[in-house]
C-alpha positions in Angstrom: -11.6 -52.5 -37.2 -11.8 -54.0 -33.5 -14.7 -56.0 -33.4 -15.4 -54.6 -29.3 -17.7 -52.1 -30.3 -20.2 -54.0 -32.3 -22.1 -56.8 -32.1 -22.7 -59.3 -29.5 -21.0 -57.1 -26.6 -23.2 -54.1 -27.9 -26.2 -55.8 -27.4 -25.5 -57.1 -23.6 -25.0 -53.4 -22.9 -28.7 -51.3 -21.6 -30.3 -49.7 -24.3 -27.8 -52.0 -26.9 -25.2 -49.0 -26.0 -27.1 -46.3 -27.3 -28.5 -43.3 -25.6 -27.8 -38.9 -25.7 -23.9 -38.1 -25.9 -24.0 -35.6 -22.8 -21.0 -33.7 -24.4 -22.9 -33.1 -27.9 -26.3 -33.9 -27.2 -27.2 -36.3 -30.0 -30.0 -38.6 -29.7 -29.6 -42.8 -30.6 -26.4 -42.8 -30.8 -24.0 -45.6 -29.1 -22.2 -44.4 -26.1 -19.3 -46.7 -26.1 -15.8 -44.8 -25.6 -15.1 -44.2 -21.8 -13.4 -40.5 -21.1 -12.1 -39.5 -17.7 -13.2 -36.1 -16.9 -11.8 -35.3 -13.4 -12.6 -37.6 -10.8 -15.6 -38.6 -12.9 -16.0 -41.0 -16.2 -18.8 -40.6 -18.4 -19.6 -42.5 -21.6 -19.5 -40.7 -25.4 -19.8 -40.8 -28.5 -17.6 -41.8 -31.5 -17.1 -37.8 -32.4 -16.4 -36.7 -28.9 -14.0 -39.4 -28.1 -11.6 -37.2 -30.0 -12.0 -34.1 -27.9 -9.7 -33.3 -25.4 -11.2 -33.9 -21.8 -10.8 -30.0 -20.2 -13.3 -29.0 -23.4 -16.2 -31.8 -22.7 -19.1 -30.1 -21.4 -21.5 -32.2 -19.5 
């Protein structure tokens, strides 16, 4: 497992990373994964990395 989304670069991050997934709305979790939705780039989740960009509702 890449060690870039834990630990020490985690915590230099606001909030250490965490915060409300705008695509599924869950609360405390770390917003790590960077997807490009148009013109726009908003951090998610671990389980909405997976979801194709055109189906992310923000």
């Amino acid at each position: 497992m890449a060690k870039n989304n834990r630990g020490k670069e985690v915590k230099k991050l606001p909030n250490q990373g965490r915060g409300e997934c705008p695509s599924c709305h869950r609360t405390g979790v770390k917003l790590l994964y960077d997807v490009k939705i148009g013109d726009k780039t908003i951090k998610v989740c671990k389980v909405c990395k997976d979801i194709p960009a055109d189906k992310i509702t923000v």
